[in-house]
KOLBAPA-600343 format. One record per atom (N, C-alpha, C): residue number from 1; chain; atom name; x, y, z. Coordinates in steps of 0.2 Angstrom, whole numbers. Layout:
% KOLBAPA-600343
(logu NUM,A,CA,(X,Y,Z)) ...
***
This chain:
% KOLBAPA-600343
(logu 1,A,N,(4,-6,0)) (logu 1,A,CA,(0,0,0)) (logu 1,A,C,(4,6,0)) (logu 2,A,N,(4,10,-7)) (logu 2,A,CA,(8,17,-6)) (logu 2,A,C,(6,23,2)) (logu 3,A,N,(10,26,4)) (logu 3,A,CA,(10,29,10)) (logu 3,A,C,(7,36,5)) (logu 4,A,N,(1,41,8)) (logu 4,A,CA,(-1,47,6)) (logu 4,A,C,(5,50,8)) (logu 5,A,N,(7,55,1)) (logu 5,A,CA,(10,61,1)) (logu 5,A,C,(9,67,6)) (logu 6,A,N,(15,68,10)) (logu 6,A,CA,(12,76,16)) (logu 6,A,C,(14,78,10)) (logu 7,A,N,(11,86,12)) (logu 7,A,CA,(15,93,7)) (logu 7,A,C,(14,97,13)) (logu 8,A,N,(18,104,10)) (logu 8,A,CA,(19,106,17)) (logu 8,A,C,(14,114,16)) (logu 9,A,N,(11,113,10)) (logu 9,A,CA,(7,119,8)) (logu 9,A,C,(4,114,3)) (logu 10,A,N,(-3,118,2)) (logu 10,A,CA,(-8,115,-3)) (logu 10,A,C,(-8,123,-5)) (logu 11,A,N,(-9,124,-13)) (logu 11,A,CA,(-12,131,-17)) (logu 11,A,C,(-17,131,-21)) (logu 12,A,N,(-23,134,-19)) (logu 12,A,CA,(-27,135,-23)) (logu 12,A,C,(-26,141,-28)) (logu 13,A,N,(-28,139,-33)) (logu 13,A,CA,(-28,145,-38)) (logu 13,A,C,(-34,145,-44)) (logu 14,A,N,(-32,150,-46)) (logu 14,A,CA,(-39,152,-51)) (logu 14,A,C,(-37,149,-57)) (logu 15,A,N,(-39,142,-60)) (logu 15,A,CA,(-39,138,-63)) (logu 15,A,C,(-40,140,-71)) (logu 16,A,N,(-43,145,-70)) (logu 16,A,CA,(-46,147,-78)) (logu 16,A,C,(-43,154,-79)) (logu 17,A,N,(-39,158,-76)) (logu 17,A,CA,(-35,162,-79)) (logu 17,A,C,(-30,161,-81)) (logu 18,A,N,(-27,164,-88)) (logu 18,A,CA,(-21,161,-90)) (logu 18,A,C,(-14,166,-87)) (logu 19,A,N,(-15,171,-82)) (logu 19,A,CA,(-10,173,-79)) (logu 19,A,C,(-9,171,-73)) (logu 20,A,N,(-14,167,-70)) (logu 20,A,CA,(-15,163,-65)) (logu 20,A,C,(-9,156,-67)) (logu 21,A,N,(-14,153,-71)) (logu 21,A,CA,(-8,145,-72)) (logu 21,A,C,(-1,147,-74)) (logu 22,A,N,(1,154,-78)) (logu 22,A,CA,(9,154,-80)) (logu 22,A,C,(10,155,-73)) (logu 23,A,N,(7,158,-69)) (logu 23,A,CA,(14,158,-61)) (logu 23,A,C,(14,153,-59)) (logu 24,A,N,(6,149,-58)) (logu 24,A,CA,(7,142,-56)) (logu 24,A,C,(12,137,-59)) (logu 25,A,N,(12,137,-66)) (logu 25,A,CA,(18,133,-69)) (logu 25,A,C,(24,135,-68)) (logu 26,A,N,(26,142,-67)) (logu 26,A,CA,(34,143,-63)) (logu 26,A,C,(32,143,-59)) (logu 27,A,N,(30,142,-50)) (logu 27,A,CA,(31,139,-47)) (logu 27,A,C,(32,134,-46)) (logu 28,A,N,(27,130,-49)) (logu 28,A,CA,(27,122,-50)) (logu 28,A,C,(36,119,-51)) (logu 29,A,N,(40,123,-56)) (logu 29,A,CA,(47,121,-60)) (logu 29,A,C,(51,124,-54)) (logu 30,A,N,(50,130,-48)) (logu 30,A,CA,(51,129,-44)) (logu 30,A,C,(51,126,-36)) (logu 31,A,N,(46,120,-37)) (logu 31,A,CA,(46,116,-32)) (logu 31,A,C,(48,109,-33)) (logu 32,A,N,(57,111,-32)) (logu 32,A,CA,(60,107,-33)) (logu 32,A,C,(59,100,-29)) (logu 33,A,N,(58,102,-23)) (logu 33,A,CA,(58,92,-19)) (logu 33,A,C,(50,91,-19)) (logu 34,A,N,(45,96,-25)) (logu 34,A,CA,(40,92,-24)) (logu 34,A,C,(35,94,-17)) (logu 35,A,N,(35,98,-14)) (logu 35,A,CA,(32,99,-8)) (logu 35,A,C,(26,103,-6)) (logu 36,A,N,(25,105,-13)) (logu 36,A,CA,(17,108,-14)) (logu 36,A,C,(12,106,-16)) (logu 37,A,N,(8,105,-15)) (logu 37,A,CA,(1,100,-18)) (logu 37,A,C,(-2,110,-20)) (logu 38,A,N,(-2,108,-28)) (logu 38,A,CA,(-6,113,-32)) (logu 38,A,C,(-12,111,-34)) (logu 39,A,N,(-19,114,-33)) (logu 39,A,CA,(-24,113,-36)) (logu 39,A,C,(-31,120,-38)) (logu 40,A,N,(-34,119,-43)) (logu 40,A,CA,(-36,123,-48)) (logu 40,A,C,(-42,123,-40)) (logu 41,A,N,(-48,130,-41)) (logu 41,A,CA,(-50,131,-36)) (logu 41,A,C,(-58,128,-40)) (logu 42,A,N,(-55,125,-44)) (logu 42,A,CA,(-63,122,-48)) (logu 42,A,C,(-63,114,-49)) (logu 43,A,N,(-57,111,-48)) (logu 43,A,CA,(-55,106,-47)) (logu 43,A,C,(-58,100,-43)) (logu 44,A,N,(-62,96,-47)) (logu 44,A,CA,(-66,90,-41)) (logu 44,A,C,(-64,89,-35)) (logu 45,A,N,(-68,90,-30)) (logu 45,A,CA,(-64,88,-22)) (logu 45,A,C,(-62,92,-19)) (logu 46,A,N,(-61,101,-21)) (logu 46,A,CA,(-56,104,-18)) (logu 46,A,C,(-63,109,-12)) (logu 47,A,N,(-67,109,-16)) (logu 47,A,CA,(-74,113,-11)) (logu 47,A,C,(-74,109,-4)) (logu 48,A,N,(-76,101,-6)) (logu 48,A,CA,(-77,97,-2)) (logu 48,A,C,(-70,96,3)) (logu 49,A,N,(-63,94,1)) (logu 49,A,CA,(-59,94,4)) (logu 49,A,C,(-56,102,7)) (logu 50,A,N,(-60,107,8)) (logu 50,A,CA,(-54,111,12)) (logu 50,A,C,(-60,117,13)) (logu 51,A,N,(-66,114,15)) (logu 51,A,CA,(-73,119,16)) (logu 51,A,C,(-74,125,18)) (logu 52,A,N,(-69,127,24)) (logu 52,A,CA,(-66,132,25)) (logu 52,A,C,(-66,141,19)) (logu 53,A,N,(-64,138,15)) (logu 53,A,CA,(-62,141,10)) (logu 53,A,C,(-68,144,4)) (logu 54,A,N,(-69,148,6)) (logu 54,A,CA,(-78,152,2)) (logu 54,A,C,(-75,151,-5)) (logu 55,A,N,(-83,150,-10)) (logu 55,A,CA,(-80,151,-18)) (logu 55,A,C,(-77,157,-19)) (logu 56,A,N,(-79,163,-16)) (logu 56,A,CA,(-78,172,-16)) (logu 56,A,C,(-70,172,-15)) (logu 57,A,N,(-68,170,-11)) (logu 57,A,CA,(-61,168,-7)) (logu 57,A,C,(-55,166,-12)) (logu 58,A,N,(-58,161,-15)) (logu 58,A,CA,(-53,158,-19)) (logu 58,A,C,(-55,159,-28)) (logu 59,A,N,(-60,164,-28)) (logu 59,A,CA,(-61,167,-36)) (logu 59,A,C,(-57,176,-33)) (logu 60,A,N,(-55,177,-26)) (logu 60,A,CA,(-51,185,-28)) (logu 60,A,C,(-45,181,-27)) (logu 61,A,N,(-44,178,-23)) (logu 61,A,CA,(-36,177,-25)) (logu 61,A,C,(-32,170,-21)) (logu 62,A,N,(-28,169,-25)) (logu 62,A,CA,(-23,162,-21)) (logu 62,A,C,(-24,160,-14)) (logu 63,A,N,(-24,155,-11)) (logu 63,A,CA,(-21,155,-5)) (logu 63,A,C,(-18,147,-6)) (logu 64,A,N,(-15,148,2)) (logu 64,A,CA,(-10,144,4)) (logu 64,A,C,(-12,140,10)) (logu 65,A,N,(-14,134,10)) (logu 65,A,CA,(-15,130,17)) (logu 65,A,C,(-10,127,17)) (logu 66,A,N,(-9,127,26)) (logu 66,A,CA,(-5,123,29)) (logu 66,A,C,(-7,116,33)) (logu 67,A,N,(-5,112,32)) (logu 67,A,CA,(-8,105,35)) (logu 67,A,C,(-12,105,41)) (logu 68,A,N,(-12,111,45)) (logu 68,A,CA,(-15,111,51)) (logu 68,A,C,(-22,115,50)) (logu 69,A,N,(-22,118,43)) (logu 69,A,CA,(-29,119,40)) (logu 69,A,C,(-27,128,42)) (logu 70,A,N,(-22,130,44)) (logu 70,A,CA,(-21,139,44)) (logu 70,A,C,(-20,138,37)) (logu 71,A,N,(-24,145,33)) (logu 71,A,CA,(-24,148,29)) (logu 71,A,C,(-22,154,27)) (logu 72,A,N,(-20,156,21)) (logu 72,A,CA,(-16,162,21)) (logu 72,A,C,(-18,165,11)) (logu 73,A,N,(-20,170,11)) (logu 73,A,CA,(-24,172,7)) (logu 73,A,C,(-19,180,3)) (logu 74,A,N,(-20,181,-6)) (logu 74,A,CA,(-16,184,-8)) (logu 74,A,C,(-9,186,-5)) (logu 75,A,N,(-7,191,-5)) (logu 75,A,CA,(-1,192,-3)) (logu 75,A,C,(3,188,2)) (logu 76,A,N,(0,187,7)) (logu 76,A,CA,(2,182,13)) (logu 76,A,C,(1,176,10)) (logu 77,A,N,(-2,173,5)) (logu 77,A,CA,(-2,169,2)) (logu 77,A,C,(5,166,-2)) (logu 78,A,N,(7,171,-7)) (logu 78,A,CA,(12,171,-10)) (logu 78,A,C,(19,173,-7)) (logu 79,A,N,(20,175,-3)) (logu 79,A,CA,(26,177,3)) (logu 79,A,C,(25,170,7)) (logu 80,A,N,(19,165,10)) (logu 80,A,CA,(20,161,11)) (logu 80,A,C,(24,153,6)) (logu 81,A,N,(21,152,2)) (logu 81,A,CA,(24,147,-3)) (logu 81,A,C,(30,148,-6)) (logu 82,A,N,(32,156,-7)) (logu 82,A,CA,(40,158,-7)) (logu 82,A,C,(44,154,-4)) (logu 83,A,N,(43,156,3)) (logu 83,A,CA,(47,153,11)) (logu 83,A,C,(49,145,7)) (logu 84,A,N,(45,139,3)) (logu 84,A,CA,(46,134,3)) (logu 84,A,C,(50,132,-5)) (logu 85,A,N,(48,137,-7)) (logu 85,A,CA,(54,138,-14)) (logu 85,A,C,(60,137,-13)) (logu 86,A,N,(67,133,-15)) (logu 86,A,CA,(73,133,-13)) (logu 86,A,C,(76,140,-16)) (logu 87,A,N,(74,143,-23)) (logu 87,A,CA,(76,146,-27)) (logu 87,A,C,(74,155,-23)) (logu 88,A,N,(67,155,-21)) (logu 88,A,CA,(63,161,-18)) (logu 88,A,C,(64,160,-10)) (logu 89,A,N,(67,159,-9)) (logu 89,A,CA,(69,159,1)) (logu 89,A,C,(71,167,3)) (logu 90,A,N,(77,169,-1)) (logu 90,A,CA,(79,176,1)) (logu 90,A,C,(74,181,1)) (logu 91,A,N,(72,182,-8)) (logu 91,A,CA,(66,185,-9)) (logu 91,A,C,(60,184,-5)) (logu 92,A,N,(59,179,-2)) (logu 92,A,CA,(52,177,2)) (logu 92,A,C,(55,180,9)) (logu 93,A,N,(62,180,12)) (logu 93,A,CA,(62,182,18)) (logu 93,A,C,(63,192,18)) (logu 94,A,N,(62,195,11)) (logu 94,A,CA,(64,201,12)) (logu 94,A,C,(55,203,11)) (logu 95,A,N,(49,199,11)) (logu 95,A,CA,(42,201,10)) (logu 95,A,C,(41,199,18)) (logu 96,A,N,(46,199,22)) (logu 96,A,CA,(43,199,29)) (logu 96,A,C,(46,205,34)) (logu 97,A,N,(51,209,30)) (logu 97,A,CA,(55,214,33)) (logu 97,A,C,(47,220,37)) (logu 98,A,N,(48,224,42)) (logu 98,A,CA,(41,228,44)) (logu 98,A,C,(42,233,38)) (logu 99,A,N,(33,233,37)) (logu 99,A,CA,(30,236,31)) (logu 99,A,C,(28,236,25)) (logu 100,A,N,(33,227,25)) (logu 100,A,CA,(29,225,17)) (logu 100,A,C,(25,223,14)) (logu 101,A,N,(20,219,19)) (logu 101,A,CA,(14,220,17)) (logu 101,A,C,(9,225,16)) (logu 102,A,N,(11,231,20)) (logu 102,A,CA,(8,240,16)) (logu 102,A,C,(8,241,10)) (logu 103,A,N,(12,239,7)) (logu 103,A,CA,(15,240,-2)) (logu 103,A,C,(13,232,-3)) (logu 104,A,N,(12,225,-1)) (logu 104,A,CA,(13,220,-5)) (logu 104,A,C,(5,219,-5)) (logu 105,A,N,(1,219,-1)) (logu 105,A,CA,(-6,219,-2)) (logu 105,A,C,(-9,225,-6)) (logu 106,A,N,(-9,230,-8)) (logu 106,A,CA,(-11,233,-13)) (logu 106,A,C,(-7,232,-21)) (logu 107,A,N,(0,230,-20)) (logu 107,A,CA,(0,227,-26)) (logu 107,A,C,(-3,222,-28)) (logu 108,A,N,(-4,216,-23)) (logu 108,A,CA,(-7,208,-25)) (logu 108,A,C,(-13,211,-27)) (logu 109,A,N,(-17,215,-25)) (logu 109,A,CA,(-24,218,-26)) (logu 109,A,C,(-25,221,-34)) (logu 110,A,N,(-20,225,-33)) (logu 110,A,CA,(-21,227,-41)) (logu 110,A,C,(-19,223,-47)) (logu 111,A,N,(-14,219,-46)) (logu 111,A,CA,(-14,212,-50)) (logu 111,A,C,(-18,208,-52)) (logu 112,A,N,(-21,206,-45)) (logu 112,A,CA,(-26,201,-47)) (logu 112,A,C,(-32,204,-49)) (logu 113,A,N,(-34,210,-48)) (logu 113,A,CA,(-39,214,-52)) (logu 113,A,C,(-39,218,-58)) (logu 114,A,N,(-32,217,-61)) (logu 114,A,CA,(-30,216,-68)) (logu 114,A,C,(-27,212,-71)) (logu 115,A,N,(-26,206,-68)) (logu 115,A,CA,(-24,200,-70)) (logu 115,A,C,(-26,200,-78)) (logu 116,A,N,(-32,199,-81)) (logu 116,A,CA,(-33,199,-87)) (logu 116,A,C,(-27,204,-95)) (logu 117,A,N,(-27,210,-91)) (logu 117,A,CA,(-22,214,-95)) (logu 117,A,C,(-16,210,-94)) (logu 118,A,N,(-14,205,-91)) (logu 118,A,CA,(-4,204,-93)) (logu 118,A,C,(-7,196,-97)) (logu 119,A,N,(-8,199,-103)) (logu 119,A,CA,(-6,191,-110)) (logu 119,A,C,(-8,184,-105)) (logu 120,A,N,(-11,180,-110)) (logu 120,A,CA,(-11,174,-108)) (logu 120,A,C,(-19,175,-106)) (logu 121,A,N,(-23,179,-101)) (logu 121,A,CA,(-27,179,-99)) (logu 121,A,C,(-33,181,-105)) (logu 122,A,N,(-38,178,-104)) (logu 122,A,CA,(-43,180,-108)) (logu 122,A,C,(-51,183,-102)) (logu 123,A,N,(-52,190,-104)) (logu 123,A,CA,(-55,194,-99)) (logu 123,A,C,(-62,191,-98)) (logu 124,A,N,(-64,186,-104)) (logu 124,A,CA,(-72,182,-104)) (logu 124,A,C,(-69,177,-99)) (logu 125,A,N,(-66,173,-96)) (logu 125,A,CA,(-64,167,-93)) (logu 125,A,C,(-61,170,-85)) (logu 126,A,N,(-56,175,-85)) (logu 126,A,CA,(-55,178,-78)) (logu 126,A,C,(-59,177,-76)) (logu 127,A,N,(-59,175,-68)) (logu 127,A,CA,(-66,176,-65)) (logu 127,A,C,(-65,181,-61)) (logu 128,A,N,(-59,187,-60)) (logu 128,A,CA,(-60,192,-56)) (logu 128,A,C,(-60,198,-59)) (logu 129,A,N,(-62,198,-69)) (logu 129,A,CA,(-60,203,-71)) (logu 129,A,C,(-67,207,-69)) (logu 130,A,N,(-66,215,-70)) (logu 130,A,CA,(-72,219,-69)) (logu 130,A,C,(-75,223,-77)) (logu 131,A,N,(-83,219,-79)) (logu 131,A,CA,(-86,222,-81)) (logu 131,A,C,(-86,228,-82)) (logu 132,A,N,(-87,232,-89)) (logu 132,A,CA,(-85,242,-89)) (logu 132,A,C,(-92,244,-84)) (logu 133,A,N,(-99,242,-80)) (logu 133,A,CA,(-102,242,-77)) (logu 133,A,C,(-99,242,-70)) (logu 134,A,N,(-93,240,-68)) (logu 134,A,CA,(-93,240,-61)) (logu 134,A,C,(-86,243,-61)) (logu 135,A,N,(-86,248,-64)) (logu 135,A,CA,(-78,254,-67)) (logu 135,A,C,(-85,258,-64)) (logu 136,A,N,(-79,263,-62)) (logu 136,A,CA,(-81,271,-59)) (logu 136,A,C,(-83,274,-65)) (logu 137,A,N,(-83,281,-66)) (logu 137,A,CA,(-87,283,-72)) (logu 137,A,C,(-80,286,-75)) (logu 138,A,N,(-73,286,-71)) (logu 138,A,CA,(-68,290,-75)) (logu 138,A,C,(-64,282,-76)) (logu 139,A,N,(-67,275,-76)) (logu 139,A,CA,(-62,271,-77)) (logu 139,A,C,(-58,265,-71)) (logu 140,A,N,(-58,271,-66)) (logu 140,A,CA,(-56,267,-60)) (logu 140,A,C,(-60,262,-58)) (logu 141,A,N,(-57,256,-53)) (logu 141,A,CA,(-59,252,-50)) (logu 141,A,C,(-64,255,-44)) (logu 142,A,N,(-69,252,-43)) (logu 142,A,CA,(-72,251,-35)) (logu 142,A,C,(-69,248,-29)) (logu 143,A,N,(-67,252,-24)) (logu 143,A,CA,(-64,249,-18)) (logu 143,A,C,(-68,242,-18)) (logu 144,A,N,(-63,238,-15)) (logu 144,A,CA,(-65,230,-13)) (logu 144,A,C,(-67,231,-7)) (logu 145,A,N,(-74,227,-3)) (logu 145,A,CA,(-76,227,3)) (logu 145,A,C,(-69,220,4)) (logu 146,A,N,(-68,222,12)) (logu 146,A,CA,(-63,217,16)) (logu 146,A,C,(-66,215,21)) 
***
């Protein structure tokens, strides 16, 4: 009988954007010993395995579980799964210096809120892109309720 796989993080991501899977596929080439359990946030079993995790939750942005079911969402998300990168260790240790998440959570936010704009994504299939209906009247985005 094969022994189940630990990982030491599991990643949900947004399946159906294509700026979404190219980061997943470089992260993926960077998890060298294998230690992340990747899975798309649409993916059979994943609702049912990790309940916790609202569909809202993981159609705004990535997160990062850790076996003990602590969760860690955008930013803290990707500063998290860094840490176990061999290649992203330093750079993961410099998103923990004070104050980078002031700056790293507004970029993660505008990112993933224009995700569609960086190639690869198609803005019909994003599921975070915004409709010109829910743009301000000069173009700008609506603050996100937190």
């Amino acid at each position: 009988m094969q022994e189940a796989r630990r990982y030491v993080r599991t990643v949900i991501f947004d399946g159906e954007c294509g700026f979404c899977l190219r980061a997943i596929r470089i992260g993926r080439r960077l998890d060298w010993w294998r230690r992340m359990e990747w899975r798309a946030r649409l993916e059979p079993g994943v609702r049912e395995r990790f309940p916790q995790l609202s569909h809202e939750e993981t159609q705004r942005r990535m997160v990062s579980i850790r076996p003990d079911g602590r969760t860690y969402g955008g930013f803290f998300a990707v500063r998290d799964i860094m840490l176990h990168l061999p290649l992203m260790l330093l750079p993961a240790l410099l998103l923990y210096l004070p104050g980078m998440s002031c700056i790293g959570v507004p970029c993660y936010r505008w990112i993933a809120s224009h995700r569609y704009r960086f190639g690869g994504a198609r803005e019909e299939t994003c599921s975070i892109s915004l409709a010109p209906k829910e743009r301000g009247g000069d173009g700008s985005q609506r603050p996100e309720a937190t």
